[in-house]
TORMI-128912 format. One record per residue: x, y, z of N, C-alpha, C in turn. Coordinates in steps of 0.1 Angstrom, whole numbers, plus 5000, padded with zeros to 4 digits. Layout:
XYZXYZXYZ...
***
This chain:
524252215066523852205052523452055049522052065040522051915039522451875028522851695030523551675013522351665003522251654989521851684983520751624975520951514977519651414981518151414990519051525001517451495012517251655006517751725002517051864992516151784983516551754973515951674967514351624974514251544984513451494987512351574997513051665000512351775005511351805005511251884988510351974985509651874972509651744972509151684960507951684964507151664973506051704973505451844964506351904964506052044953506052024937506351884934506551884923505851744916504351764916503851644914504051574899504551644890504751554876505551474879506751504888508051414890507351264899506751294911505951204914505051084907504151144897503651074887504551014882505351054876505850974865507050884875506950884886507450774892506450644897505150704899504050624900503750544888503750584875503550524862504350464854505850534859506850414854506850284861506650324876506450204883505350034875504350124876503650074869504050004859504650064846504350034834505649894835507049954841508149874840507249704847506849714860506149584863504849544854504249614851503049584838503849444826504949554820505849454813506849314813507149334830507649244835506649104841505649164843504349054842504048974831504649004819504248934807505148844803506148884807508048824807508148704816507148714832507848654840506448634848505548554843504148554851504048464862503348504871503348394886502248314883500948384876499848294874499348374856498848274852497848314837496248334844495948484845495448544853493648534839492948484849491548444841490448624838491248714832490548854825489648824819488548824823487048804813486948894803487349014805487149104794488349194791489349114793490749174791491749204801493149204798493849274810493049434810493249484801492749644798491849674806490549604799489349634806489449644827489949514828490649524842491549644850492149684841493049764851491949894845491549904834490950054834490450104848489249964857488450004866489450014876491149964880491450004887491850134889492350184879492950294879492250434879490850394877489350474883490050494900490150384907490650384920491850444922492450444917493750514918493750644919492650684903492950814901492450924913491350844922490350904934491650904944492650804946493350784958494150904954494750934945495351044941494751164944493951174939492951314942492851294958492451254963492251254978493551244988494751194982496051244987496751364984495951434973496851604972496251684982494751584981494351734996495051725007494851575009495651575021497151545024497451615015499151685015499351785020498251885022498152005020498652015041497951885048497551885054499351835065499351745054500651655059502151775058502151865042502651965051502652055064501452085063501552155076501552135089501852005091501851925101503351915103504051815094505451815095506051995097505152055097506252145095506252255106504552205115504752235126505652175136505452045133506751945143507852015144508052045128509852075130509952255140508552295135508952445143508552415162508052305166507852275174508452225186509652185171510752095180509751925188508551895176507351805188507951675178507951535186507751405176509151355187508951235181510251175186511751205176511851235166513151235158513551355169513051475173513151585181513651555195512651485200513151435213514251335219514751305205515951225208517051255197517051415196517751495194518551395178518051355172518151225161518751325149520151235144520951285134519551315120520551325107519651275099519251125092520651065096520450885092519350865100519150885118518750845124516850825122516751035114515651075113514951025106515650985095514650915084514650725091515550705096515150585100513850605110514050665118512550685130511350725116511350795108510650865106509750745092511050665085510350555078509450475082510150415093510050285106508250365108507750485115507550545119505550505107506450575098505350595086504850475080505650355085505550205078504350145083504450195100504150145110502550115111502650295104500650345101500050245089500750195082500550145070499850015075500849965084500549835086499349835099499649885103498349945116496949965111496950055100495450085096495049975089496149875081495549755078494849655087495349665096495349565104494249625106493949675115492849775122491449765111491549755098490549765087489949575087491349545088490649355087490149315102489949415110489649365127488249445124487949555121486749605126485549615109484449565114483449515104483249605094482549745099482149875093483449905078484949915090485949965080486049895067485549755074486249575065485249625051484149685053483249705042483749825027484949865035485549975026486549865017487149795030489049775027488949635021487149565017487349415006487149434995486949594991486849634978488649634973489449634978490949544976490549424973490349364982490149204984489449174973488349204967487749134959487949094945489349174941490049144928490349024929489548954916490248804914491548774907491848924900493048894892494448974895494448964907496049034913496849054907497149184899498749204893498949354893499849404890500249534893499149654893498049674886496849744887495949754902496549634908495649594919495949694932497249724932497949764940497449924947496550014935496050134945494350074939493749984940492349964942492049984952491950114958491050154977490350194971488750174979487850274980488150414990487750514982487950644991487850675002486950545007487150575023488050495028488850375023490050335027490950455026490950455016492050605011492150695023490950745026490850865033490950825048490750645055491450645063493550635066493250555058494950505055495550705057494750775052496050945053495450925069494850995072494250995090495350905095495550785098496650745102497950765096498450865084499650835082499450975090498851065096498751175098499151175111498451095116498851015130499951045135501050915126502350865127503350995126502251085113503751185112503551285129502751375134502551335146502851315160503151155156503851075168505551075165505851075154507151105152507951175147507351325141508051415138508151405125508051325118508851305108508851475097510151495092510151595080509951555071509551685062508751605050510251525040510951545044512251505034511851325038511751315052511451145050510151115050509351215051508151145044508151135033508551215020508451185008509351085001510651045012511450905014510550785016510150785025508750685026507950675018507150755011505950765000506850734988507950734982508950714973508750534975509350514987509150354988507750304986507250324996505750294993504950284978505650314969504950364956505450214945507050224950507450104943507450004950507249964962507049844970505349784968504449884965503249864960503249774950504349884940503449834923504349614926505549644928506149504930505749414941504949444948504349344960503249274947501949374946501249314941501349254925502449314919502749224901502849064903502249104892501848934890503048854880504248894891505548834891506148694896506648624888507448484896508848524897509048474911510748514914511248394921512248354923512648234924512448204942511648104940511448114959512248144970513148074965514848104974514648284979514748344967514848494964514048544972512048484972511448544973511248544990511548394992511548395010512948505020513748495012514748555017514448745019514048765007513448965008512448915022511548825021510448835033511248855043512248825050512748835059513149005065513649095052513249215056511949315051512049275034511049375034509549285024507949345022507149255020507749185002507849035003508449014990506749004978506548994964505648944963504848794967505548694969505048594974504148634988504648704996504448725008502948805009503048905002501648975001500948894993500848844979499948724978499048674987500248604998499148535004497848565011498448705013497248835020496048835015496248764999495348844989494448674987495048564996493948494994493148505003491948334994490348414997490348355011491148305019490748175030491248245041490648245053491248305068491948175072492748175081493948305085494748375077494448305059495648365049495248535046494248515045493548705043493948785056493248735069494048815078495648815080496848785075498248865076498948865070500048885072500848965060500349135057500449185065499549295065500549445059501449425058503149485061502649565044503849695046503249775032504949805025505849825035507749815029507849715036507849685051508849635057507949505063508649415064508349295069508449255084509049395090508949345105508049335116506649425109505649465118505349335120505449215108504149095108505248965115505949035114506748925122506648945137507049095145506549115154505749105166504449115158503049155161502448975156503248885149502648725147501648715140501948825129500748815118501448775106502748725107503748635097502748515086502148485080501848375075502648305060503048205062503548135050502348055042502248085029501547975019502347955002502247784998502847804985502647874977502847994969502348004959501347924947501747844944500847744943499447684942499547754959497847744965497047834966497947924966497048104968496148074957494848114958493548114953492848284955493048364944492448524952491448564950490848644957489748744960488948674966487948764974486448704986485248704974485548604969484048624958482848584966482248594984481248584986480548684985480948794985480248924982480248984969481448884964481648974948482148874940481148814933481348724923482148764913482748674901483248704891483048864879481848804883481048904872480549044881480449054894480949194900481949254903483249174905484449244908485249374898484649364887484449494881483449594876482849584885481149674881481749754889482349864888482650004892481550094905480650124893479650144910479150114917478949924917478549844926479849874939481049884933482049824944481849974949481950124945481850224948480950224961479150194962478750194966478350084974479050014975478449864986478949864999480149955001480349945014479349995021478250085016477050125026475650055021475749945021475149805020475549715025474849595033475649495046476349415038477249415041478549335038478649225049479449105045479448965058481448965055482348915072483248905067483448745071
***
């Protein structure tokens, strides 16, 4: 019998209002804590408003394009489990165990398709429509274009997959994922001590900042989406002061295009330089 928590997380996938409104409180609670506790006085040409409206155009697509492919991520996890196929299976894994492979697992794709998006040119043309926000704060956080979107599931589709995972810790993962998003990217100050110290396990906001500046090697790492181990790992760790972080690639997307909606929609299939 399971305890009553991973019931819970089970079948939440079945119940998308509860999801939302964990997506939106997320939001709204860092929204407000941005105004309380700001890391930078963020230069809005035509408002915070105006700014987040065009993100959450992106959001609302990333959403739509993750219920399909739910559809999909069910049936997958749930052939594993009738399959007995993945690694949680083949190493006969409790349920602590499961959801630890199964997080670890799902984290992994996160940080994998990032990386994989800033290495290869074609993809890079989807995944700088992120990058090209000059005003990084909690809005910024689901800005994908649809075809990032639609690769990021393909790899989490992957991972589930390669490791089995049930949907009880997938929707454990995507639970994290949701609030490690909205607080990586808020345009939060936390006391550096604080903020270096989370880096050490999971991504803190200082740490993804630096991702979000405009200057290489700072844009390529920090790549990490919960957990901070991949970039440690793999020596895509980078440190910068806050301070210095300077964001978005405005060589492609000046001030005054980082919110033209259809320009960013449609430029990835127009040459892009990285």
């Amino acid at each position: 019998m399971w305890p009553e928590w991973i019931n819970y997380f089970q079948d939440l996938e079945q119940r998308p209002a509860e999801r939302l409104a964990l997506l939106v409180g997320g939001l709204l609670f860092f929204w407000i804590l941005e105004g309380a506790i700001p890391l930078f006085q963020l230069p809005y040409q035509k408002g915070k408003l105006k700014h987040a409206s065009i993100n959450f155009v992106f959001t609302i697509i990333h959403l739509i394009i993750h219920t399909l492919l739910a559809i999909l991520i069910v049936a997958l996890s749930d052939w594993c489990n009738q399959q007995s196929f993945g690694l949680v299976y083949w190493s006969n894994a409790g349920i602590g165990l499961t959801i630890l492979i199964g997080v670890l697992a799902l984290d992994f794709s996160s940080w994998l398709v990032h990386w994989i998006m800033h290495q290869q040119k074609f993809l890079w043309r989807f995944h700088i429509i992120h990058h090209s926000d000059q005003k990084v704060d909690v809005t910024t956080g689901l800005r994908h274009h649809p075809g990032d979107s639609l690769l990021r599931g393909l790899f989490f589709l992957l991972l589930i997959f390669i490791s089995g995972a049930p949907m009880y810790t997938v929707m454990i993962y995507q639970t994290l994922v949701v609030v490690a998003t909205a607080f990586t990217h808020a345009n939060i100050s936390l006391p550096a001590t604080l903020d270096r110290l989370l880096s050490w396990v999971l991504i803190s906001p200082n740490m993804h900042k630096v991702h979000h500046h405009w200057k290489q090697p700072y844009t390529d790492s920090n790549y990490g989406a919960v957990f901070s181990v991949w970039d440690r790992v793999f020596g895509t760790f980078r440190f910068l002061d806050a301070k210095l972080i300077q964001y978005g690639i405005n060589r492609d997307y000046p001030k005054e295009k980082d919110e033209d909606l259809l320009n960013l929609l449609k430029s990835p299939f127009q040459k892009q330089s990285h």
